[in-house]
N, C-alpha and C positions, 0 to 999 in steps of 0.2 A: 548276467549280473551276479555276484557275490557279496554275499551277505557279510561286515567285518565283526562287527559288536553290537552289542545291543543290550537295552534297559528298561526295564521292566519299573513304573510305577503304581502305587494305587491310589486310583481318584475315588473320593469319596464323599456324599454330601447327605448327611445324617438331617434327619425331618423329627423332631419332638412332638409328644402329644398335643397338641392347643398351643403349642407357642409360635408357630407361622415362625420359626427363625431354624435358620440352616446354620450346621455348622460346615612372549614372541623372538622370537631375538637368539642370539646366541644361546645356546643349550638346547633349543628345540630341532624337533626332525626336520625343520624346513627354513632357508634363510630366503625371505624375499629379496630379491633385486631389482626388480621391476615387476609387477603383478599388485594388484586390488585385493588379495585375498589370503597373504599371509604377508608378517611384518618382515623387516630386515632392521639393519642397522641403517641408519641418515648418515650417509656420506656428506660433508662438506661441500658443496660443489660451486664453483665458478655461474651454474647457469642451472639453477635448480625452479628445471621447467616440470614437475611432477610431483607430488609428493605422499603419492599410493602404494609406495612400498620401495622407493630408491629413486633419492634424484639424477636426473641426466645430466651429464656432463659431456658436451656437442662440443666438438672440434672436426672441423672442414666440411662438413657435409649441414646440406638444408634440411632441418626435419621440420616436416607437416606436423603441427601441434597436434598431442595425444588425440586420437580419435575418439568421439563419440557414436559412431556407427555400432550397434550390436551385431549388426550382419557381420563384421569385419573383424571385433573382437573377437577372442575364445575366450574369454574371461570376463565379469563385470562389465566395464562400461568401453575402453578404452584401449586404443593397444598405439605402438610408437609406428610410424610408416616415416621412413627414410628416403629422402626421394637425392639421388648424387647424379649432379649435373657435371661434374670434370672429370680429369681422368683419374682412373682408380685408384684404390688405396685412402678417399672418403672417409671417415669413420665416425658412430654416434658412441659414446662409451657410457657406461653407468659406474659410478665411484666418483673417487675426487679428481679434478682437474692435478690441482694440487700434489695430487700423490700422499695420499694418510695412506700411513700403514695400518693393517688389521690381524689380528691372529683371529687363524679363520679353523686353525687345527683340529676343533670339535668334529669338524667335516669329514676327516682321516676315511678313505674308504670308500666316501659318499659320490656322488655324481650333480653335474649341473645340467639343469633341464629346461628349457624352453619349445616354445611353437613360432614359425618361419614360415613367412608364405612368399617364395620368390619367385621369377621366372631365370632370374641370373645367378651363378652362383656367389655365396659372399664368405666373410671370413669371422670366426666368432675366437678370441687372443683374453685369454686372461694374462694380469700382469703383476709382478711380487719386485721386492729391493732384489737388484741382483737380476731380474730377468722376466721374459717373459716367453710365452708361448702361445700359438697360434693351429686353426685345423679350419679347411675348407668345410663347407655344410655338403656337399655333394661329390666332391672328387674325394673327401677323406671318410667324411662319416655318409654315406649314401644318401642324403636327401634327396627326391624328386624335384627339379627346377620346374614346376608345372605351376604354380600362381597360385594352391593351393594351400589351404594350411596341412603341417605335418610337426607332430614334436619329433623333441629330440631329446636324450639322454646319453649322457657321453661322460665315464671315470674322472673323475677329478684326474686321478691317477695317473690319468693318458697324456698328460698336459708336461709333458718333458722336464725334468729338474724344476718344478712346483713346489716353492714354499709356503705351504697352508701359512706357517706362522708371521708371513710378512706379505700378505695378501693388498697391495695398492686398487687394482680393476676386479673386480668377482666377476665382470663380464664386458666385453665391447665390440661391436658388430664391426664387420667394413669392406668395402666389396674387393674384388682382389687388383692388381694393381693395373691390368690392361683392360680392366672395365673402362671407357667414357661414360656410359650415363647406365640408370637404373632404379626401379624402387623394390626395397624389401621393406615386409613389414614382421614386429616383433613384438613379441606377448609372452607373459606367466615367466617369466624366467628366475627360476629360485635353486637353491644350491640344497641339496639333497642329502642328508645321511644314508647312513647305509640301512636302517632302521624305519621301517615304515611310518612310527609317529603315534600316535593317537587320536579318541575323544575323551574327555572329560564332561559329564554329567553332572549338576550338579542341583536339586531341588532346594530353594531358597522362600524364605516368607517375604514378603513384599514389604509387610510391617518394619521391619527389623535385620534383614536380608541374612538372617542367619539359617545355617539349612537345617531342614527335615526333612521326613520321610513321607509323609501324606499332603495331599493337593483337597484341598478343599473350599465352600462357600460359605462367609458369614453374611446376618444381618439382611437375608431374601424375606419380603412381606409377599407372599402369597395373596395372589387377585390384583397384586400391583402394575401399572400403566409398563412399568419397566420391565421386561420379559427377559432381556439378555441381562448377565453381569458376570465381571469378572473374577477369575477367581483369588484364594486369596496369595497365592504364593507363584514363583515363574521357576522356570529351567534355566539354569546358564550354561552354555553349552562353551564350551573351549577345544582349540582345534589344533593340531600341530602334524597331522594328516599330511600326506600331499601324493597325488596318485593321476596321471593324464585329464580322468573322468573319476569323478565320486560326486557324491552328494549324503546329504543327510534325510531320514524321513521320518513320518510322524505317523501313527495312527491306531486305533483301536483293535482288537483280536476279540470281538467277543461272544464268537459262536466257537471258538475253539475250544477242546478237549477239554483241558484243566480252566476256562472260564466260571470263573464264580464271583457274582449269579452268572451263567452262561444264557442268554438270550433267547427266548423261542417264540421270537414272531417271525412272519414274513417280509416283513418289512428290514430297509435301512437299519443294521441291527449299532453303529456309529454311535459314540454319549455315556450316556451313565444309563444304566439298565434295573431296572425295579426289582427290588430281591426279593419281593414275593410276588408281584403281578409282572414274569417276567417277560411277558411279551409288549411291555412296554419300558419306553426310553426317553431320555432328555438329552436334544441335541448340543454337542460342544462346540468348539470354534479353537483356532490356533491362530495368534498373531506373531512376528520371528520382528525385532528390533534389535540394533545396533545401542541403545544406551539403556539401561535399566528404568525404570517408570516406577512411582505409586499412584499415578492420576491415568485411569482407564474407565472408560465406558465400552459399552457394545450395546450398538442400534441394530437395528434391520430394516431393510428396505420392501417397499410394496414388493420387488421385483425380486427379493431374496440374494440381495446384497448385504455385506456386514461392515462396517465401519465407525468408527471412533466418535463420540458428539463433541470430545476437544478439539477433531479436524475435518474437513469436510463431508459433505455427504456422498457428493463423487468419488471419496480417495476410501478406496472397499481395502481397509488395512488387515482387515479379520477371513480368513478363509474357512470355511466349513469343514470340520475333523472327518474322516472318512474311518472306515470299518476296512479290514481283509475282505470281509463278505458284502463289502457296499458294490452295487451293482456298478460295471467298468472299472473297477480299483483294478492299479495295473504298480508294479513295484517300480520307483524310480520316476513316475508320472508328476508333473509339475503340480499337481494339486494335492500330492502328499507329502512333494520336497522343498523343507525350510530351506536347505543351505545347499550351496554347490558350488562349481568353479567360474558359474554366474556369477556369483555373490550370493546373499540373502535373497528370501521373497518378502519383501514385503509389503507388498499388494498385490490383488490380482494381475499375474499376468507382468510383474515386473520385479526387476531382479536388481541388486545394486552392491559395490565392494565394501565391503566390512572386513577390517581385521579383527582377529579373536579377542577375547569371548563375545558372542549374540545370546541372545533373550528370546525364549519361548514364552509367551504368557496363553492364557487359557481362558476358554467362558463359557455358561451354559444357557442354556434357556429354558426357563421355569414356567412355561404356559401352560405344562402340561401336569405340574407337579399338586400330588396331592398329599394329605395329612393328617396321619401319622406313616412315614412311607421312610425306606431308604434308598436312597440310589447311588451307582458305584458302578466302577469297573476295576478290576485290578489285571486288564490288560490294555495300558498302554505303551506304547511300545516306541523307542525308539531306536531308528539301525542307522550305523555307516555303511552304505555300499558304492564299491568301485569296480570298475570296468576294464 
């Protein structure tokens, strides 16, 4: 794994003498075409059975409605499975039936990428005014016919007399023409610059959603029944990345070198850390949402579950922040990764597709917290890594 970027914030929650209160689209590195997890343009289409980043546009062939299988996916929720019952030359296309032109020229350089799990071989033809072209997945570009998944990245460039600026199909699958029958399935398929992309970071007040530079809590009564609360400000994170595997991750460093206060207990060293009693800490929480919020709670469960009192008690939307030095912390491990080519987490244990920008929000728990005290970390840390 490789580490891309990363960002450094400081959490801070200041304690007073006696007052109990605390203080997508074109221009981007990636064009979706079909994928859950970056935007494209919305083609028009005649039969817009999809509409998670490029409707389909079905001509001769039966497609099995988008999949909800995650076994099946490599992305999100969903992927397209083809199944061609005649003889070959079938096709599912993504774009307009219609034929809209697109200037797609941003592109210049860049490559189209998808993942293919076939046992036959099939044919992937983009199409422009004036022309088109076509490349076997396995007699041109060596895909394995094994039923496995396998991406693919292949030059725009390669695609014979290609006019980025009159771009009809960005993409269309179809088996080759002495096929009778077959299924391919198909996912994440997005047009690629030649530019790896970015994140965007960005720390936001909830009040006001204008950013700053500190994360902090107001308005905590100490000894009060409510022990979790959120904090006052979120992350918006924005994406224009796109890499086979990546993810994003979240978590504390706070036995590290330049930590201050740096932690000296044996325990979970994860939270806000006591800048004089520093072998003690206040545990945090990270929630990853798809639409911005100012109505958040944080409960917990007998069983040390976290979840929301505006939505059920089963649905554990809050994950527990984890430390570099928290005991199993493992880079890239689902229980420090908000975002990936899953989707989002956001809940335990489930992942779902969001287009950019997503929502970090944040919370701590004040059971422990006493008065006149400060607690803080100024190593939180957030990284892009891919594979």
């Amino acid at each position: 794994m490789k580490l891309f970027t990363k960002a450094l914030f400081l959490l801070t929650m200041a304690c007073f003498p006696l007052s109990d209160a605390f203080a997508a689209n074109i221009g981007n590195a990636t064009y979706g075409v079909y994928t859950e997890t970056y935007e494209g343009i919305k083609y028009g289409v005649a039969n817009p059975g999809d509409v998670d980043g490029g409707y389909i546009g079905a001509g001769g062939v039966a497609i099995g409605n988008t999949s909800d299988d995650v076994v099946v996916s490599t992305e999100g929720s969903k992927c397209l499975k083809a199944i061609v019952n005649g003889n070959g030359g079938w096709w599912s296309q993504f774009g307009d039936v219609g034929q809209v032109e697109t200037d797609m020229s941003a592109y210049s350089g860049g490559s189209i990428d998808f993942m293919v799990k076939t046992s036959t071989d099939i044919i992937i033809k983009l199409e422009w005014t004036g022309g088109s072209n076509e490349k076997k997945i396995n007699a041109d570009l060596g895909v394995p016919l094994d039923n496995y998944w396998h991406h693919v990245s292949t030059s725009l460039a390669s695609f014979t007399g290609i006019d980025l600026q009159k771009i009809k199909v960005p993409a269309g699958f179809h088996t080759v023409w002495d096929t009778t029958q077959g299924t391919y399935w198909i996912d994440n398929v997005a047009w690629k610059k030649s530019t790896a992309g970015s994140v965007s970071i960005t720390l936001k007040n909830i009040s006001d959603d204008l950013t700053t530079n500190q994360i902090s809590w107001s308005n905590v009564t100490l000894g009060s029944t409510v022990t979790w609360k959120a904090a006052d400000q979120y992350i918006e994170l924005g994406l224009t990345y796109y890499a086979p595997v990546w993810g994003i991750q979240i978590y504390t460093d706070n036995k590290a070198a330049d930590a201050n206060p740096q932690y000296s207990g044996s325990g979970n060293p994860a939270g806000l850390i006591d800048t004089i009693a520093t072998t003690k800490r206040l545990p945090i929480c990270w929630r990853m949402v798809d639409v911005s919020t100012d109505t958040l709670t944080v409960r917990q469960t007998p069983d040390y579950h976290l979840y929301s009192q505006e939505l059920a008690n089963t649905y554990y939307c809050w994950l527990f922040m984890q430390d570099r030095n928290t005991a199993g912390f493992a880079d890239a491990a689902d229980s420090v990764t908000v975002w990936d080519m899953r989707g989002m987490h956001y809940s335990e244990g489930q992942w779902g597709g969001a287009v950019s920008p997503n929502y970090i929000y944040l919370g701590a728990d004040f059971t422990d917290a006493v008065t006149p005290r400060t607690y803080t970390t100024g190593k939180l840390t957030i990284e892009l890594f891919y594979e």
